[in-house]
C-alpha positions as CSV (number, residue, x, y, z in Angstrom):
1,X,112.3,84.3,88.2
2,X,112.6,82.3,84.9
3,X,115.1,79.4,85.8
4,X,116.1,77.6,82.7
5,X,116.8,74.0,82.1
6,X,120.4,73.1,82.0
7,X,121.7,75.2,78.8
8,X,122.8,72.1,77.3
9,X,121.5,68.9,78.1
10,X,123.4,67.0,75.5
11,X,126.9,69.0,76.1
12,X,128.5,66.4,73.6
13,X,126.3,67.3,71.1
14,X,125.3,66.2,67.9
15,X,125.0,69.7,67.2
16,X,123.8,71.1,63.8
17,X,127.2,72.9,63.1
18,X,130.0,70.6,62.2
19,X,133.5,71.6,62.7
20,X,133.5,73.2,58.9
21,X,130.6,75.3,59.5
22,X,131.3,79.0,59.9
23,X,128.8,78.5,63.1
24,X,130.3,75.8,65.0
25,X,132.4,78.1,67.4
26,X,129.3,80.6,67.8
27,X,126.4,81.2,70.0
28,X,122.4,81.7,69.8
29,X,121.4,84.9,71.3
30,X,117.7,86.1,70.4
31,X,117.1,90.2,69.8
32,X,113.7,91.4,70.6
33,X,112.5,94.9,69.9
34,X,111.5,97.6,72.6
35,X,109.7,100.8,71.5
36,X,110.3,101.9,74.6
37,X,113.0,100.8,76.2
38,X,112.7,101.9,80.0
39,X,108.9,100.4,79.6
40,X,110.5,97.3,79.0
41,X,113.4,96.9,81.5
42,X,110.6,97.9,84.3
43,X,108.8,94.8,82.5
44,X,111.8,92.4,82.3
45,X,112.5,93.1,86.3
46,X,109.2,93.3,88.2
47,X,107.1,90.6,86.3
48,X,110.1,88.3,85.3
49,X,112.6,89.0,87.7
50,X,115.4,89.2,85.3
51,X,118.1,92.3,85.0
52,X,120.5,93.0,82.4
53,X,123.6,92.0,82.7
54,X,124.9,95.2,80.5
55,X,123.9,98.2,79.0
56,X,124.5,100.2,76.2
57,X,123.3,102.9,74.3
58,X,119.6,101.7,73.0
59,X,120.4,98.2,73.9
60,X,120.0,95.7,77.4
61,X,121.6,92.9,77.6
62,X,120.2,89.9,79.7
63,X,122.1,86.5,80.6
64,X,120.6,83.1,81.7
65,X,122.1,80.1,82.3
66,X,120.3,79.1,79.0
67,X,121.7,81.9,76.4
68,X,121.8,85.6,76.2
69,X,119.4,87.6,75.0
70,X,118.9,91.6,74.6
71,X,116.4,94.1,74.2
72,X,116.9,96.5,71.6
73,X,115.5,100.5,70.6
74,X,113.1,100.0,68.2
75,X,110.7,102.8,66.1
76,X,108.7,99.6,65.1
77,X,107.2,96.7,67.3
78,X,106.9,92.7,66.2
79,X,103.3,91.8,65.5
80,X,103.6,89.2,68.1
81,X,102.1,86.9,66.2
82,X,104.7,83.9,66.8
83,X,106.7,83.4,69.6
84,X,110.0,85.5,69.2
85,X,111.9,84.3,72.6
86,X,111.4,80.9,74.5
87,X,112.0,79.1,77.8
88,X,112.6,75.7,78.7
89,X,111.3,75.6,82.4
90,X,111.9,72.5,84.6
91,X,108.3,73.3,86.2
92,X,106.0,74.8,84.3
93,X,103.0,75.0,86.4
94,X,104.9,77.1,89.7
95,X,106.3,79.4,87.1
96,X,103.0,80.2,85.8
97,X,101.8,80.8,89.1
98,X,104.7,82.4,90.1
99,X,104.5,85.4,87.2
100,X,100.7,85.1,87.2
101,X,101.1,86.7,91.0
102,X,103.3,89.4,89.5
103,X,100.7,90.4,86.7
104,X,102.1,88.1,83.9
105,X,98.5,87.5,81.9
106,X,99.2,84.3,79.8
107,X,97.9,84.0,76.3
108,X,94.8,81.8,75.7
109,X,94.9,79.8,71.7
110,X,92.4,77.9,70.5
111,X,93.0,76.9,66.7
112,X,93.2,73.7,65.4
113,X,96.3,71.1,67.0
114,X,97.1,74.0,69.9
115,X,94.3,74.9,72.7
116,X,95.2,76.5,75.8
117,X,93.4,75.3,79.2
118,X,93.7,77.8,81.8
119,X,96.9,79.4,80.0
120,X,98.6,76.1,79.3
121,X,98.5,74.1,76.2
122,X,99.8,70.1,76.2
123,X,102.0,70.0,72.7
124,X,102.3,66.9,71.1
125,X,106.3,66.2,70.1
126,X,107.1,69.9,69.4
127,X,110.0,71.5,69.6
128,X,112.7,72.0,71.6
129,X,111.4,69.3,73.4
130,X,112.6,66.4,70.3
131,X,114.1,63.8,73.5
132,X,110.7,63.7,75.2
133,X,106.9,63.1,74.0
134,X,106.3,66.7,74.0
135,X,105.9,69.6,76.3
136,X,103.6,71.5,78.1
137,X,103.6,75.4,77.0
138,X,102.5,78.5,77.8
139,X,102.5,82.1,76.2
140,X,102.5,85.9,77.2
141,X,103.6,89.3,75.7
142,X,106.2,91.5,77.3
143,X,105.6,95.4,77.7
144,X,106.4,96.0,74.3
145,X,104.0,93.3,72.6
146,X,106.8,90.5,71.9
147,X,105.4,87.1,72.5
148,X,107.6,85.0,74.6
149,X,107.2,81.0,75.6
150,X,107.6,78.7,78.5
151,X,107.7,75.2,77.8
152,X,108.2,72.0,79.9
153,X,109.1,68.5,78.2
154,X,106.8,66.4,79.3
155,X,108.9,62.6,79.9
């Protein structure tokens, strides 16, 4: 269900690891932790539509055309108090539809800079979205209390 932006919309960079960096031939891929771990594939599948592309012993692993990320055994959880995974959406408003039909309940915020109307906040030149005059965002928790965005750049 969650269709990413092209992974790299600026495939000739600049990129932040020069050729001497020990990073510039490696990859993001994001971790997030599962207390239990059949809880959260169940999650992953029926509300986001997403299956892992490989499994192994406490771990899922899930691909998008944006990066990798996997889902790990955990005896703690994240406090979900920041988002730990993100999305770059081309269309932000059908995809909260779309999960909101499946059960996704979207987070609302209301602190100072960052309110959320009807589970969608409008964020003023914020990250990832440094090419465009900001994006429009929203947030929800997976099974296992992880907070993970969707974001639009708005042009």
């Amino acid at each position: 269900m969650i269709q990413p932006r092209p992974s790299d919309p600026h495939p000739s960079g600049p990129y932040s690891a020069g050729p001497g960096s020990p990073f510039a031939g490696g990859r993001v891929a994001t971790r997030l932790p599962a207390v239990d771990l059949d809880r959260a594939r169940r999650f992953y599948a029926e509300k986001l539509g997403l299956e892992p592309v490989d499994e192994r012993p406490g771990g899922l692993l899930y691909r998008t055309p944006g990066g990798d990320f996997a889902l790990f055994q955990s005896t703690g959880s994240s406090p979900g108090t920041f988002t730990q995974c993100g999305w770059e959406v081309p269309d932000l408003d059908a995809l909260v539809r779309e999960l909101r039909s499946r059960g996704v309940e979207f987070e609302e915020v209301d602190v100072p800079g960052l309110r959320t109307v009807d589970g969608i906040a409008e964020v003023e030149g914020n990250y990832p979205s440094k090419h465009s005059h900001g994006e429009r965002a929203a947030w929800f928790r997976d099974s296992e209390g992880n907070l993970l965005g969707v974001g639009e750049p708005v042009a």
